[in-house]
C-alpha positions in Angstrom: -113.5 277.8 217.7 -116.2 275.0 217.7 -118.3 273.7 215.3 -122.0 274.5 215.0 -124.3 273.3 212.7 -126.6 276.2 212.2 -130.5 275.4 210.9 -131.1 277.2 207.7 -134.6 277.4 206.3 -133.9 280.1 203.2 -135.3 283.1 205.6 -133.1 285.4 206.5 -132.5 284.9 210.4 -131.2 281.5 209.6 -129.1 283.2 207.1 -127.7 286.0 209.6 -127.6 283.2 212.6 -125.2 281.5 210.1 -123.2 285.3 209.4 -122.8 286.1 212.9 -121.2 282.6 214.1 -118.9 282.1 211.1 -117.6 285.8 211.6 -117.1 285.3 215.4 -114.9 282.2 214.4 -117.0 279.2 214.5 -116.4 276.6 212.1 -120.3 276.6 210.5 -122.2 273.6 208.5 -125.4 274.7 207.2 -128.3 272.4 207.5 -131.7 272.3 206.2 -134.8 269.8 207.2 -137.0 269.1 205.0 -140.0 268.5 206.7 -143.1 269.0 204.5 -144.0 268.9 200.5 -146.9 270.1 199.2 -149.1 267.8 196.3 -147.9 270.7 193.6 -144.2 270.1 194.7 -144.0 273.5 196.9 -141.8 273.5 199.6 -142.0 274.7 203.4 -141.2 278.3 204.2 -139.5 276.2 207.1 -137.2 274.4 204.2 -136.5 276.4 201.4 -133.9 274.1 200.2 -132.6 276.3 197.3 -132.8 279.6 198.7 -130.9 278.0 201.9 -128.1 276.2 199.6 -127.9 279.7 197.7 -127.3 281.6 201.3 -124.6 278.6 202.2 -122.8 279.3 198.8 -122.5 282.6 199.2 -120.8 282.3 202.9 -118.9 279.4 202.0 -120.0 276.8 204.1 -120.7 273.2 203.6 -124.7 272.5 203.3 -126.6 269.8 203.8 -130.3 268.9 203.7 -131.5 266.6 205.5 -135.2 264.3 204.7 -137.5 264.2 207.7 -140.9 263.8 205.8 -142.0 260.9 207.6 -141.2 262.5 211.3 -143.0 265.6 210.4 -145.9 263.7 209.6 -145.9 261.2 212.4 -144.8 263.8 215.0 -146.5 266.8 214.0 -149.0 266.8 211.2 -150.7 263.5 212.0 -151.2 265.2 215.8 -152.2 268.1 214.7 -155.1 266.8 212.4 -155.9 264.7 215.5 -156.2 267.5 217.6 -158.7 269.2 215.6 -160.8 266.4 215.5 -161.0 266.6 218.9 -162.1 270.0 219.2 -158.2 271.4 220.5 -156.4 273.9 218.7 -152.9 272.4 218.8 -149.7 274.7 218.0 -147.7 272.3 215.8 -144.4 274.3 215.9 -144.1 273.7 219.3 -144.4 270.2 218.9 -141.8 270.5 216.1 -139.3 272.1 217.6 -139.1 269.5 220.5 -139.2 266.5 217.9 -138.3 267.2 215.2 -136.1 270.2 214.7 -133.6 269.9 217.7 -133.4 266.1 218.0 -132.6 265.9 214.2 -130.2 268.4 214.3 -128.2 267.3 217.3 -128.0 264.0 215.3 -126.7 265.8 212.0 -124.4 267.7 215.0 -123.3 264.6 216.4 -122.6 262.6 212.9 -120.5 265.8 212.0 -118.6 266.1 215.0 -120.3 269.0 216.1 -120.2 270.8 219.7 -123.7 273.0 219.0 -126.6 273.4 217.4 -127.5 277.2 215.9 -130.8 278.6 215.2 -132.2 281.9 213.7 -134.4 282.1 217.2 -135.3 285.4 218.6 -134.3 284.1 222.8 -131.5 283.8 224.1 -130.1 280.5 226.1 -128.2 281.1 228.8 -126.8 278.2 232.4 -128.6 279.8 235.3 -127.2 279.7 239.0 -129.3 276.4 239.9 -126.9 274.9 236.9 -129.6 274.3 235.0 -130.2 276.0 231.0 -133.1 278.3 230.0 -134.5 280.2 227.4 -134.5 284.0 228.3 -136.7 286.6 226.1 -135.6 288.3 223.6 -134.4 292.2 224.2 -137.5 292.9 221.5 -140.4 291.9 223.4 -142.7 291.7 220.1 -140.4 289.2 218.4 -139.9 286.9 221.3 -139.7 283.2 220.2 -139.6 281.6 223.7 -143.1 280.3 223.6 -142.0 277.7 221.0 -139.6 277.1 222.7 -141.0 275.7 226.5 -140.4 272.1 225.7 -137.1 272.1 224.7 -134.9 270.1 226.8 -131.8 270.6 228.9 -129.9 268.2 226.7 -131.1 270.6 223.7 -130.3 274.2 225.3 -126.9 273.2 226.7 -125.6 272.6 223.2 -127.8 275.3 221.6 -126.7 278.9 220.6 -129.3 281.9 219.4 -127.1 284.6 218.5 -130.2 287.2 217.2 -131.6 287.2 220.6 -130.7 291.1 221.5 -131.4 292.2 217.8 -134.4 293.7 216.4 -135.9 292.6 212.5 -134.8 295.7 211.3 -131.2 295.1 212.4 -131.1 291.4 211.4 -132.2 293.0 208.0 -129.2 295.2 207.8 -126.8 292.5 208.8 -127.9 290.4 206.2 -128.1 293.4 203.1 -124.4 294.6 204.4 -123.0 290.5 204.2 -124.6 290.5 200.6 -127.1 287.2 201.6 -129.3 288.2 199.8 -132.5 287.4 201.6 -132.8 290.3 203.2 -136.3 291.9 201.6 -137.7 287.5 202.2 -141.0 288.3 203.9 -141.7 286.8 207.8 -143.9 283.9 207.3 -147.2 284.6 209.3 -148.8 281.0 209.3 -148.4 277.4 209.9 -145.8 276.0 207.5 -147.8 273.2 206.1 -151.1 275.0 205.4 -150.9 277.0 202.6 -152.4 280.1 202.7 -153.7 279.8 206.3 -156.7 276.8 204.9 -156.0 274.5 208.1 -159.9 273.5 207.4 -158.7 271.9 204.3 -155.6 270.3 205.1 -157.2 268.6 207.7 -159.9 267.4 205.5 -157.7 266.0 203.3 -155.3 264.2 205.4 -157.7 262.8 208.4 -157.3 259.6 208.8 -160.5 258.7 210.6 -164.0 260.5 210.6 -164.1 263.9 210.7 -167.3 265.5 212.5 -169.9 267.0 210.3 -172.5 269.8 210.8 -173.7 270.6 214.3 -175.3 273.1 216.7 -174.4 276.5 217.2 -175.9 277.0 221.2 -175.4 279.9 223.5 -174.4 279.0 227.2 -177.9 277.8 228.2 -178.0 275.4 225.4 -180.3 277.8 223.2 -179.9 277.0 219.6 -178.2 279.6 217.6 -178.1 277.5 214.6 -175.8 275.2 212.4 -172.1 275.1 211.9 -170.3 273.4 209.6 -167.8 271.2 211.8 -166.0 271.9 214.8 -162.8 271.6 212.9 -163.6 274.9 211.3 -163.6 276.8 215.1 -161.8 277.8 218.1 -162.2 279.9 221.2 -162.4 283.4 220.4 -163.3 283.3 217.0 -165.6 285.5 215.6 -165.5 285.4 211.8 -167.0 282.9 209.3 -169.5 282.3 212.1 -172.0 283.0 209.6 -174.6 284.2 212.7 -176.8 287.3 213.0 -177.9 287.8 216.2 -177.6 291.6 216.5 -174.4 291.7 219.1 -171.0 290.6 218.2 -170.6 287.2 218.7 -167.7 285.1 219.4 -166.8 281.0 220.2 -166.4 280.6 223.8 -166.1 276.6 223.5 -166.2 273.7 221.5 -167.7 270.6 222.4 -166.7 267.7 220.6 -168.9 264.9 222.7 -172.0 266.9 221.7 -170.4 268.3 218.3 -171.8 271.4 219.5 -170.2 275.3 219.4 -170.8 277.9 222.1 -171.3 281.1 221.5 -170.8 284.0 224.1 -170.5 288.2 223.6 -167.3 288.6 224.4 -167.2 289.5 227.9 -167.8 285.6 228.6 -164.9 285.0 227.4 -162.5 286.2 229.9 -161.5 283.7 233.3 -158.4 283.3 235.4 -158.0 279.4 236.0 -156.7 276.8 233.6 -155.3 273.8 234.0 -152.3 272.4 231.4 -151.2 268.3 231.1 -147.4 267.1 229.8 -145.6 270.1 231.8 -142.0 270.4 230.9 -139.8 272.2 233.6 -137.2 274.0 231.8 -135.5 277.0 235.0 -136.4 274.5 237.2 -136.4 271.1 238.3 -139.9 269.6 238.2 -141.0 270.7 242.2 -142.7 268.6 244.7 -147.0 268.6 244.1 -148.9 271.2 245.9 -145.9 273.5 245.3 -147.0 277.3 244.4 -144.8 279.6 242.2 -145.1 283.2 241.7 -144.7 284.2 238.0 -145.8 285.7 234.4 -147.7 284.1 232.2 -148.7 283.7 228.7 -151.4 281.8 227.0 -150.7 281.9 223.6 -147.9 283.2 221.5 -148.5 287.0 220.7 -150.2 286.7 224.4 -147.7 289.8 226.8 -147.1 287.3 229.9 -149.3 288.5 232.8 -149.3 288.3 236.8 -150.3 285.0 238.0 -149.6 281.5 240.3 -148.6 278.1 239.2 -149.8 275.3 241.8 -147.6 271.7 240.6 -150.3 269.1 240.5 -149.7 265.7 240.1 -148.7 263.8 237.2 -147.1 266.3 235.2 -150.2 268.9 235.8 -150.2 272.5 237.0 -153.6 274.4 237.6 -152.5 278.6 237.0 -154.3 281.3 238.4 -154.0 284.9 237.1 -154.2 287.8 239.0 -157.0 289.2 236.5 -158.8 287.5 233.9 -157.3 286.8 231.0 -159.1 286.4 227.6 -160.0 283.1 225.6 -158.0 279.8 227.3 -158.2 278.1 224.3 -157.8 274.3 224.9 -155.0 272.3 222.5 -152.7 275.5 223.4 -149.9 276.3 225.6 -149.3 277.9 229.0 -146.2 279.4 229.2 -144.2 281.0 232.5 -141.7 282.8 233.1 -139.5 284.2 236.3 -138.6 288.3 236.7 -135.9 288.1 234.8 -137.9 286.5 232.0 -136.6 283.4 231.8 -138.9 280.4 230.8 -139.6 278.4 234.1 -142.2 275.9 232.3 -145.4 275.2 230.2 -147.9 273.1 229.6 -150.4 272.3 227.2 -154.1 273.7 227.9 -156.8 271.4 229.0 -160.9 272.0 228.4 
């Protein structure tokens, strides 16, 4: 059989990825990127170096890890912290997956004389009739991974394989107790890999580079003044706690407004539209089509977002403007736009504009 390395991070999908290819004959190498460090020497829960090693020792592979602290930053953290600045809300696993992850690994794959790459992805890859690859949902609709997936390339998918695509957590769980891998019981991680603790406020303010805006004007959608916030780093669309507003209705951010360093606030009903436009589209089903070309398809607007009704109009310069059949709740610019065909197959995304 091939050779594969197979992305370990010390979780236990990694870990059963790994299980599944070596016991359906692949020759496996494990491999683990360190991306990030934290000041008190704590690692990623994206590279848990020892726990990973552990998991390698236990199947008898070779390991690796592999130092990409300097990508991570320039390519995903220095972004990020940009982004907020600006008033986006940027998904920085996205952006790692497409730069980080699967270029690195197909290097590591390529040094080792290695036909694939391997990750612990809920999706599934598959060539489609047009001869082109694509990521398909997963068989488990709420564990479906695509979404970070949309920017992947066809260079990346056609040497990529995703073997946990059809299983559920629970039955990923039971693979791994059975093999004796012991991370089986390893909690999911539920937040951005280098903010510990979910404080993205913080690690912004302590790794911006250039000034970050201070206090500004809470206004509601005439321009009333609410009041004062702290920073538009500390808000996004949607949001309704730590607003720190009374105002005797529930009250959410319906846009921030970094020219002005002002914060909108709107009841929620505001909040809902069914146009948005998205920048840097990568075409993954499909070939990138002619401008002014209209496809029918579902899409999603963020990650635990189910994909809904809706047409993509191709733009120019790498643009799409996407209108949903019904009104969809809190575009939130900095975020992606991701669509799919009827067989759920990711057709494209893009990132959200303001």
């Amino acid at each position: 059989m091939a050779k594969v390395v197979v992305g370990l991070s010390g979780g236990v999908d990694s870990a059963v990825c790994a299980y599944l290819l070596k016991y359906a004959g692949y020759e496996v190498i494990g491999v683990t990127l360190k991306t990030w460090l934290a000041a008190d020497g704590k690692e990623s829960r994206c590279c848990e170096i020892d726990d990973a090693g552990r998991v390698a020792g236990k199947m008898g592979i070779p390991y690796y890890a592999v130092n990409c602290v300097a990508d991570f930053r320039e390519k995903v953290t220095k972004p990020f912290v940009e982004d907020y600045i600006r008033g986006l809300t940027p998904n920085p696993c996205i952006e790692c997956n497409r730069y980080i992850k699967w270029d690195k690994m197909l290097e590591v794959a390529d040094n080792l004389g290695a036909e694939y790459i391997a990750t612990g992805h809920y999706a599934t890859i598959a060539q489609l009739p047009n001869g082109r690859y694509s990521a398909q949902t997963a068989r488990h609709a709420e564990k479906d991974q695509t979404y970070m997936l949309y920017k992947l390339t066809q260079e990346h998918l056609k040497r990529t394989l995703m073997p946990l695509g059809a299983l559920s957590k629970a039955e990923v769980r039971a693979i791994a107790a059975q093999a004796g891998l012991g991370v089986e019981q390893k909690p999911d991680s539920q937040e951005i890999c280098f903010v510990p603790e979910g404080h993205y406020a913080d690690y912004i303010e302590e790794n911006a580079e250039t000034e970050i805006p201070g206090e500004g004007l809470f206004v509601d959608e005439s321009g009333k003044v609410l009041g004062k916030h702290k920073g538009i780093i500390h808000y996004t669309v949607g949001q309704r706690k730590g607003l720190g507003l009374a105002l005797g209705y529930p009250a959410y951010v319906k846009k921030v407004c970094p020219a002005t360093n002002e914060v909108v606030i709107a009841e929620d009903a505001a909040l809902y539209g069914r146009e948005l436009d998205c920048r840097d589209v990568n075409y993954m089903g499909i070939s990138a089509p002619e401008p002014g070309s209209r496809i029918r398809c579902r899409a999603k607007i963020r990650y635990h977002h189910t994909p809904q009704p809706a047409v993509v109009e191709v733009l120019a310069g790498d643009r799409v403007h996407i209108s949903f059949d019904a009104p969809v709740r809190a575009v939130t610019p900095g975020q992606s736009a991701v669509f799919y065909d009827e067989d759920g197959f990711v057709i494209g995304g893009g990132i959200i504009l303001g």
